[in-house]
C-alpha positions in Angstrom: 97.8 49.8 -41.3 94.4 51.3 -42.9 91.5 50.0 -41.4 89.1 49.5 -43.7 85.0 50.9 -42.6 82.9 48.2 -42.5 80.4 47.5 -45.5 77.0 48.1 -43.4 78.4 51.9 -43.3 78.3 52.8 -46.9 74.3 51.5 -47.1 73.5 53.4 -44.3 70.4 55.1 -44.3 70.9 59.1 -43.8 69.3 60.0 -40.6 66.9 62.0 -42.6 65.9 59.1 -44.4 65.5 57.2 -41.6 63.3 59.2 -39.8 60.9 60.2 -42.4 60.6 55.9 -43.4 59.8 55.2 -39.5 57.4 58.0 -40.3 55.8 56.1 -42.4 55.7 53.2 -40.4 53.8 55.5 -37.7 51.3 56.8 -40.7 49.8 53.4 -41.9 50.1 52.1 -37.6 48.2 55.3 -37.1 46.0 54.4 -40.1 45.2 51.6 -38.4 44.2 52.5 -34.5 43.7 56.4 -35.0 40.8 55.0 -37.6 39.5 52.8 -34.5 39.8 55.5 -32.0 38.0 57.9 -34.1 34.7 55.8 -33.2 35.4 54.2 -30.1 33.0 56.0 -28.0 30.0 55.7 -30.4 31.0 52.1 -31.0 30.6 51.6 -26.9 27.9 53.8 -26.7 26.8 51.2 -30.1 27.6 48.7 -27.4 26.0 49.7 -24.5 28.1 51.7 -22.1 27.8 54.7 -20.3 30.3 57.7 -20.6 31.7 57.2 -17.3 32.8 54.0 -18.2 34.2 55.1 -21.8 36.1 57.8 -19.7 37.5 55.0 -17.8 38.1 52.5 -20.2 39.7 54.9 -22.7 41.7 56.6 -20.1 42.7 53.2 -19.0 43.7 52.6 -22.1 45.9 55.8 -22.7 47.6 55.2 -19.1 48.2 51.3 -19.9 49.9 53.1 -23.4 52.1 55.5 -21.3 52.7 54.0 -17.7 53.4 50.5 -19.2 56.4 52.0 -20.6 58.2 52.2 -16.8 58.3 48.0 -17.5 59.3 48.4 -21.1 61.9 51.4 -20.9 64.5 49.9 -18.5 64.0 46.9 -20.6 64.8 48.5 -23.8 68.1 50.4 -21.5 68.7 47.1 -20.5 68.7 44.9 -23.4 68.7 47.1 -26.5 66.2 45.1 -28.1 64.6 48.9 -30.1 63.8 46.6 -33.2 62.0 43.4 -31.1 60.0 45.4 -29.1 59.2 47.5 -31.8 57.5 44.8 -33.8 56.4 42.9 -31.1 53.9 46.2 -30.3 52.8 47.0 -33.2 52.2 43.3 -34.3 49.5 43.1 -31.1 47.9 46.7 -32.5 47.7 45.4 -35.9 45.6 42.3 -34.1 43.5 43.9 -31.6 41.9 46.8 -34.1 40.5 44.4 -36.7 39.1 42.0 -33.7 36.6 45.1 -32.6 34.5 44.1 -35.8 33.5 40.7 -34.4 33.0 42.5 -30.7 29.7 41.8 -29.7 30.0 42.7 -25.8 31.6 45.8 -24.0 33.1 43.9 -22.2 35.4 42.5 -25.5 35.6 45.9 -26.9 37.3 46.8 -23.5 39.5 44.3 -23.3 40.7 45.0 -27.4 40.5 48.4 -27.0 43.4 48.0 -23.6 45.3 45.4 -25.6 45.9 48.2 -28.8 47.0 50.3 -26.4 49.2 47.7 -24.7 50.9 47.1 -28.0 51.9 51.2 -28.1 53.3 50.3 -24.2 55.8 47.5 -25.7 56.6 49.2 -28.9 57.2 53.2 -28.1 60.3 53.2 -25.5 62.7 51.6 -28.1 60.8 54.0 -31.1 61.3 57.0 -28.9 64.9 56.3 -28.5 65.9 55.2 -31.9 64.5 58.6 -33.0 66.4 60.2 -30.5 69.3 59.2 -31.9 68.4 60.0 -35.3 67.7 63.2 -34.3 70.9 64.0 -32.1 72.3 66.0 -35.5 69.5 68.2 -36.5 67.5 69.1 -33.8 65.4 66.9 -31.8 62.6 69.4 -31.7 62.2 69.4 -36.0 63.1 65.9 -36.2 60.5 64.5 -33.8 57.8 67.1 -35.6 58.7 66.0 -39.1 58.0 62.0 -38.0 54.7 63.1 -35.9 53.8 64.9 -39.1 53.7 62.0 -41.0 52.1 60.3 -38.2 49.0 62.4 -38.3 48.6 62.2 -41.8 47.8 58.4 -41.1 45.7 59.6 -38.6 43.7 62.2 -40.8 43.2 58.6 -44.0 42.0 56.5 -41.7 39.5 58.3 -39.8 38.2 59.2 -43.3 37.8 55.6 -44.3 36.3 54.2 -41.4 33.7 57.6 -42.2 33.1 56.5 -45.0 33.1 52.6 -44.5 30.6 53.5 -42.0 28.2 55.9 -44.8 28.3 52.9 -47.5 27.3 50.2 -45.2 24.8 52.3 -42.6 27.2 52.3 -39.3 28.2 48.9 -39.9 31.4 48.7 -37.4 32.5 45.0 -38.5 33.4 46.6 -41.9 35.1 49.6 -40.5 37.3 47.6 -37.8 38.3 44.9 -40.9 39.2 47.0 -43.7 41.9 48.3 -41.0 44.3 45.3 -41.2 45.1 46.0 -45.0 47.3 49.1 -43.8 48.6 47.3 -40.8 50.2 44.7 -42.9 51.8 47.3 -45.0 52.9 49.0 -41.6 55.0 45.9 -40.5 56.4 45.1 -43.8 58.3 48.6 -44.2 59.2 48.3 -40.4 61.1 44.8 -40.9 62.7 46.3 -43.9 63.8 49.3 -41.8 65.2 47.6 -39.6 67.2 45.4 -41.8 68.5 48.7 -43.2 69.0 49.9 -39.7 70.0 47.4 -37.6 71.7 49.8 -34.9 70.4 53.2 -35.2 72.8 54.6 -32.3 75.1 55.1 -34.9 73.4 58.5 -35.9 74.4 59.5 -32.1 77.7 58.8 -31.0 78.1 62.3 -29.1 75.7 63.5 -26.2 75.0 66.9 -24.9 74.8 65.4 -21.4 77.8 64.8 -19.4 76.8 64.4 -15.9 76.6 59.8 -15.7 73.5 58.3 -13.7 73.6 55.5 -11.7 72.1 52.5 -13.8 70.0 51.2 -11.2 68.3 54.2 -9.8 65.7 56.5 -11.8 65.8 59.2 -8.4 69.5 59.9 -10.3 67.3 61.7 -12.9 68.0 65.4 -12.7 65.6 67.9 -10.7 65.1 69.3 -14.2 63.3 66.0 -15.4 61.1 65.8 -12.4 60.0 69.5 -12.7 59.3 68.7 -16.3 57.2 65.8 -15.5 55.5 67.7 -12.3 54.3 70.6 -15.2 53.4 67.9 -17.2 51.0 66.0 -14.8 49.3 68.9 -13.9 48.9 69.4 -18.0 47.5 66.1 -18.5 45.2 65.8 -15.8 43.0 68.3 -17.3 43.0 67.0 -21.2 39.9 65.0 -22.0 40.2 61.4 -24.6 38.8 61.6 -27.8 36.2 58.8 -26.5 34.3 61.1 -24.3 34.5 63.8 -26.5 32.8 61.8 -29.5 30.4 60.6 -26.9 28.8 63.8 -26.4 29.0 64.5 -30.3 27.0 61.4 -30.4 24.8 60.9 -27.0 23.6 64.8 -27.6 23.0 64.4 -31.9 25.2 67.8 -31.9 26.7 65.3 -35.4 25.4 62.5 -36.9 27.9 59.2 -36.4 29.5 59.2 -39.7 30.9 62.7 -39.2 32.5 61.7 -35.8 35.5 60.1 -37.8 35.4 63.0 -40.1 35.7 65.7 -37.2 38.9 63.1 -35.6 40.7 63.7 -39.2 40.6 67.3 -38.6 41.3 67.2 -35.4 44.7 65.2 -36.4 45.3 67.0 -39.4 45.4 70.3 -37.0 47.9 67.9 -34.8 50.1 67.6 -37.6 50.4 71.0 -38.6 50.6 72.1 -34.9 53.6 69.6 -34.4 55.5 71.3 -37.3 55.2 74.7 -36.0 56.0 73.5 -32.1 58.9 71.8 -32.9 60.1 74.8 -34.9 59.5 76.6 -32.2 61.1 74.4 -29.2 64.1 74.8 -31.0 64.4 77.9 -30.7 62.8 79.1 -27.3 62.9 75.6 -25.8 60.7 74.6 -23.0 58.9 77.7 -22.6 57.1 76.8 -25.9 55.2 74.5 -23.6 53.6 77.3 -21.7 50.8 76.7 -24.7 49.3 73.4 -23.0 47.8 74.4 -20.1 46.1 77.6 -21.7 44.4 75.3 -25.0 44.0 72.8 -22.8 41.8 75.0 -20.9 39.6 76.3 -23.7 38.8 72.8 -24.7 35.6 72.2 -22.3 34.7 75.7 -22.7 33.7 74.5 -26.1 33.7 71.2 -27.0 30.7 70.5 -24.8 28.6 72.8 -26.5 25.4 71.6 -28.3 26.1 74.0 -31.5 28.3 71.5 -33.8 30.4 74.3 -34.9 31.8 75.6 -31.5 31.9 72.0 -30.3 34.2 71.2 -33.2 36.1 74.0 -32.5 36.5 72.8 -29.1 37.8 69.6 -30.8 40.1 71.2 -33.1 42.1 72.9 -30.2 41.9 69.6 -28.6 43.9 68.6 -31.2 46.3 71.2 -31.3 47.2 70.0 -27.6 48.0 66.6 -29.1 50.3 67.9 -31.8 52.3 69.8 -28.8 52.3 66.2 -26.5 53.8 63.7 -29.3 56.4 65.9 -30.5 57.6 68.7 -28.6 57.0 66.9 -24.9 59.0 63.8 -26.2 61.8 65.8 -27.9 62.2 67.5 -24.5 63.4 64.4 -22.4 65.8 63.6 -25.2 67.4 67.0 -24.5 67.4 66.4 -20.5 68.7 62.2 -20.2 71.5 60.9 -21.4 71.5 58.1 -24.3 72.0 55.1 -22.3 69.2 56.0 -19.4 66.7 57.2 -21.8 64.1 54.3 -22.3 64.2 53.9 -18.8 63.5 58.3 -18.5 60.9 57.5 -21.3 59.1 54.7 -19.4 58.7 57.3 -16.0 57.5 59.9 -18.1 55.1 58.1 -19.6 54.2 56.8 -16.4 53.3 60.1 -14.8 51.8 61.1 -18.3 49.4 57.8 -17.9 48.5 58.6 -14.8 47.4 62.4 -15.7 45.6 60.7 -19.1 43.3 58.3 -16.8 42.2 60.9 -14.2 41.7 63.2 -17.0 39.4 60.3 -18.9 37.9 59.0 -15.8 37.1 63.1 -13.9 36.0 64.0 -17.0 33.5 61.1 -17.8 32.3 61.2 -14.5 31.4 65.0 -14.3 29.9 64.7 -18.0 27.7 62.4 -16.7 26.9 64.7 -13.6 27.1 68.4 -14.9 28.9 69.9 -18.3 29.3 73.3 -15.8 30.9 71.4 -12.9 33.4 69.5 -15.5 34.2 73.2 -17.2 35.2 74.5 -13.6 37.5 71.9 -12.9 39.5 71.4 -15.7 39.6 75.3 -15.4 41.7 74.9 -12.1 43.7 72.1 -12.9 44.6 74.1 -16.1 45.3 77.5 -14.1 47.8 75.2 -11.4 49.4 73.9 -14.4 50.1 77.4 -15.6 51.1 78.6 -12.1 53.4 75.9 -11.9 54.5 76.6 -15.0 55.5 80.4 -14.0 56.8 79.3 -10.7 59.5 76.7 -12.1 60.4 78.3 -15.5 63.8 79.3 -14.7 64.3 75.1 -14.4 62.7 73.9 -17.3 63.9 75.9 -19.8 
């Protein structure tokens, strides 16, 4: 007896498809809290704070985004809940942006600008895995860059509109935050759809590279080639300064006036975006030797982003950026290639975790030396960069 396919199968989106519509998704979410990031240090600086404690608060942010992910990754392993948790973080992003308008304390601002960043925690395990599966057929390393792409071009609009929200209405940040929730809307109405499309997206990767099994309970199962990987990354991170004290000093120093500051972030993710594209080709081919890159931009950002001339400090900014486009695509597509299907939310969640870590004593060292000497801050990211590389060198023959 024939067996007839079931219906769901003929409607299925192509994995193509697929990705580039979760793309989308990630361009009007991106819209959304890449617009708000874009001015977060000037609107604390607005607010009151000192750049230590945007380096802290932003970096606690970024580490909340990534280390939270070691609670929601098993979950997502556990349960396979992708589409739930999905929506459930980017539903508390879409919330906490717009409430910055009607911040009138830093003290709010910090606890809205953690709670956006929470909402990336919940939502990016199951995202990262469903891509991974829509990737399994067409390599992981073009498939991630194509959705990051789109991603940054939500990144480049709405840093443009909160600019020039900001120029009609003479740095008025209640304006800027509100006007954000119109694209956040738009962002959760094409993800239901999607997922009513695409209920079970692990039917784009019923066959896995990996065949060695891990024991469910246990992330020190993980392969030595994972934790080399996330060692190298670490040392990466720990050097890369947040966007916040960056646009601090743009701001704190008049090396731009504040209306430019967004302007400058859309560049800066524009530059992402193309630099994704051209990674991903190129992990694909070479694969994690690609990465050697990081630590050697990474290093050249301080050397110029500090800088009271606008046009070597945006420069500075620029490669800053360059870094990013290599971290959300390339760095992700590479865990996909290392842990099998069924442990990688959980393999997600530790990565992230280490990566968190590295972000906030990147956010909080680099505040802190700002505050105490621009040559002192260049010097160390300088060696954190250089071990990075040395690393790098030493465990090449295991990452690759």
């Amino acid at each position: 007896m024939i067996k007839r396919m079931p219906e769901t199968n003929s409607k299925l989106l192509s994995a193509w498809r697929f990705i580039v519509w979760f793309g989308m998704v990630s361009l009007f979410a991106d819209f959304v809290y890449e617009g708000a990031r874009a001015v977060t240090g000037p609107f604390m600086a607005h607010l009151g704070a000192s750049a230590v404690l945007v380096g802290v608060i932003t970096g606690l942010g970024e580490a909340l985004a990534l280390a939270g992910r070691l609670v929601t990754g098993p979950l997502v392993d556990k349960t396979r809940a992708y589409w739930p948790l999905a929506i459930l973080g980017y539903l508390l992003t879409i919330l906490s942006v717009p409430l910055l308008g009607i911040a009138a304390s830093v003290l709010v601002a910090s606890i809205l600008v953690i709670g956006e960043r929470a909402g990336k925690a919940i939502r990016s395990p199951g995202k990262d895995v469903m891509l991974s599966h829509a990737t399994a057929g067409m390599g992981r390393g073009k498939g991630f860059a194509v959705h990051e792409a789109l991603d940054q071009v939500g990144a480049v609009v709405g840093p443009l509109t909160v600019a020039l929200i900001l120029a009609l209405t003479h740095n008025d940040y209640h304006w800027a935050f509100s006007v954000l929730a119109f694209p956040g809307i738009i962002a959760l109405v094409i993800l239901i759809k999607l997922r009513a499309q695409v209920p079970d997206p692990s039917v784009y990767d019923r066959k896995t590279s990996k065949t060695f099994t891990l024991d469910a309970g246990s992330i020190w199962s993980f392969p030595k080639e994972f934790w080399t990987y996330l060692g190298f990354t670490f040392l990466a991170t720990a050097g890369y300064a947040t966007f916040g004290v960056l646009s601090y000093h743009l701001v704190k120093q008049h090396v731009v006036a504040t209306p430019i500051v967004p302007i400058i972030y859309a560049a800066t993710m524009g530059a992402a975006a193309v630099m994704s594209l051209l990674s991903g080709w190129l992990y694909d081919r070479v694969g994690r030797r690609s990465l050697a890159l990081v630590p050697v931009l990474t290093a050249l950002v301080p050397l110029l982003a500090f800088k009271l001339s606008p046009w070597l400090a945006v420069a500075g900014i620029l490669i800053w950026g360059l870094v990013m486009g290599i971290q959300e695509s390339t760095m992700r597509a590479a865990v996909a290639d290392i842990i099998p299907a069924q442990r990688r939310g959980t393999a997600y969640g530790v990565f992230a975790l280490g990566f968190g870590i590295a972000s906030l004593i990147g956010g909080a060292t680099i505040g802190y030396l700002y505050d105490r000497s621009i040559h002192e801050l260049i010097s160390v990211v300088l060696v954190i960069e250089a071990a990075a590389f040395v690393f790098y060198l030493a465990t090449q023959f295991t990452t690759t």
